[in-house]
C-alpha positions, 0 to 999 in steps of 0.5 A: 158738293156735299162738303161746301153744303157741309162747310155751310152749315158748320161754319156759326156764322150761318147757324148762329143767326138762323137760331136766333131768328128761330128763337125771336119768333117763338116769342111771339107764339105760345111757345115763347119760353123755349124762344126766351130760352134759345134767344138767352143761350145764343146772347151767351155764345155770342158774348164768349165768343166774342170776349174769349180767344176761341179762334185762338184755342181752335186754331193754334194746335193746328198751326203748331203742329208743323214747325215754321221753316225759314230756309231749305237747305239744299237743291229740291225737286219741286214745289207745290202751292195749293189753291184757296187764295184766290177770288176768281170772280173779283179777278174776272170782273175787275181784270186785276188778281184778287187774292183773300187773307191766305195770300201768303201761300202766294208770295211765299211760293214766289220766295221760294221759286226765287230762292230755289231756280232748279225747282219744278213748280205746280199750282195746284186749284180748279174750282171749287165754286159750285155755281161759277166752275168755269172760274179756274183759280189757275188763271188768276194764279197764271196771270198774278205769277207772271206780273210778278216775274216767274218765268213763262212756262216754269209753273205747272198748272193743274185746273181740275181739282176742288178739294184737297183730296184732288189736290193731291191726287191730281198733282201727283200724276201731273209730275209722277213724284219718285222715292227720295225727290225733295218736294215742298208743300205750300199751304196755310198753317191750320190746313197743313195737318189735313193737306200732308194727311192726304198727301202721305195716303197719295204715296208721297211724303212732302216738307211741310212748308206751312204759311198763313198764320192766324195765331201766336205761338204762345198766346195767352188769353186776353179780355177783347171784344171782336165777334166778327174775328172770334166767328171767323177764327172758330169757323175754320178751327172747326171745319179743319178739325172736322175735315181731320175726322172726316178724310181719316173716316173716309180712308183719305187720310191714314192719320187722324192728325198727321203730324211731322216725320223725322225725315221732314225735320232735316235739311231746313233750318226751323225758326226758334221753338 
């Protein structure tokens, strides 16, 4: 609960429009220099944020920071998918999978599971909705696998997570990972770095297999304007950094920013650096 109220608040485009409503009303109380002064920053904020790639700065160390793997080498034990893709209540309503912009973490575990036939496979996503629980990514996740093909019975479902944290730990009993297995982990780019974090502190060391990329890897800055797209890249570049500083204060996480091991570079074959 505490961290969708955290997410809430962090996330500007929240905050930005509280602000700039506090500020038009203070011009119309004796307090109006204060009002010109919060309504003038905020016109600012927005213009930056709109002109200038901030999503990009926020976001790129994040999705850089494991390389992109194009194929796996060898056999593999499992792989693990996280949830996060899902609209679980337009697929309630409509009767149809509804997946979000991060639907790569979706149609990259199809690739994968296809590619590798002896993999354990496990979807890993309860709910993390705070009003409508009973609204398990799992379902939705259950019914878009077998309309595209997997086996019935060959994905492992596991419902009762709502974070990352859970994530982890929930899955790690559902399949009990022993040293040495080869198990891959799917999840958006910008994610990875707090998922493998949490994932290490569970007692298991997973390869990275980062999708969902919202950035170039050597972007350069130009001169646009698209406010809604800077807002919502800045949102998520700062709440999985905060999302870094909290698990690694909470012991979630043994690492401030996790990054690959020697061990998670051999047997893949990574794209051109």
């Amino acid at each position: 609960m505490l961290s969708k109220v955290f997410n809430f608040f962090l996330n500007p485009g929240v905050w930005v429009p509280v602000i700039l409503a506090i500020g038009v009303f203070l011009l119309w109380t004796r307090w109006r220099s204060a009002g010109r002064k919060i309504v003038t920053g905020m016109a600012l904020f927005l213009l930056l944020v709109s002109v200038l790639p901030m999503g990009q700065i926020t976001l790129a160390p994040l999705e850089n920071r494991f390389p992109l793997v194009r194929e796996i080498d060898g056999a593999v034990e499992g792989i693990v998918v996280l949830g996060g893709a899902i609209r679980s209540h337009l697929t309630s309503d409509r009767g149809q999978p509804s997946l979000t912009d991060a639907a790569e973490r979706m149609t990259e575990f199809v690739k994968l599971a296809r590619r590798h036939p002896e993999a354990r496979l496990v979807f890993t996503g309860g709910s993390g909705n705070v009003l409508h629980r009973n609204l398990k990514e799992t379902d939705t996740a259950r019914q878009l696998f077998d309309e595209l093909g997997i086996e019935s019975g060959r994905v492992l479902y596991e419902s009762d997570s709502r974070n990352t944290l859970e994530n982890a730990r929930f899955t790690y009993w559902l399949v009990m990972p022993e040293k040495g297995q080869r198990w891959v982990l799917v999840t958006s780019a910008s994610h990875m770095p707090r998922a493998v974090g949490v994932f290490r502190a569970e007692g298991w060391d997973p390869l990275p297999y980062p999708v969902d990329f919202n950035t170039v890897r050597n972007f350069e800055t130009t001169f646009t304007f698209n406010l809604t797209g800077g807002l919502k890249g800045l949102g998520a570049g700062l709440y999985e950094w905060a999302g870094l500083l909290i698990y690694r204060i909470l012991g979630r996480s043994e690492e401030l920013f996790p990054g690959p091991l020697p061990e998670t570079r051999q047997n893949v074959t990574k794209s051109a650096e």
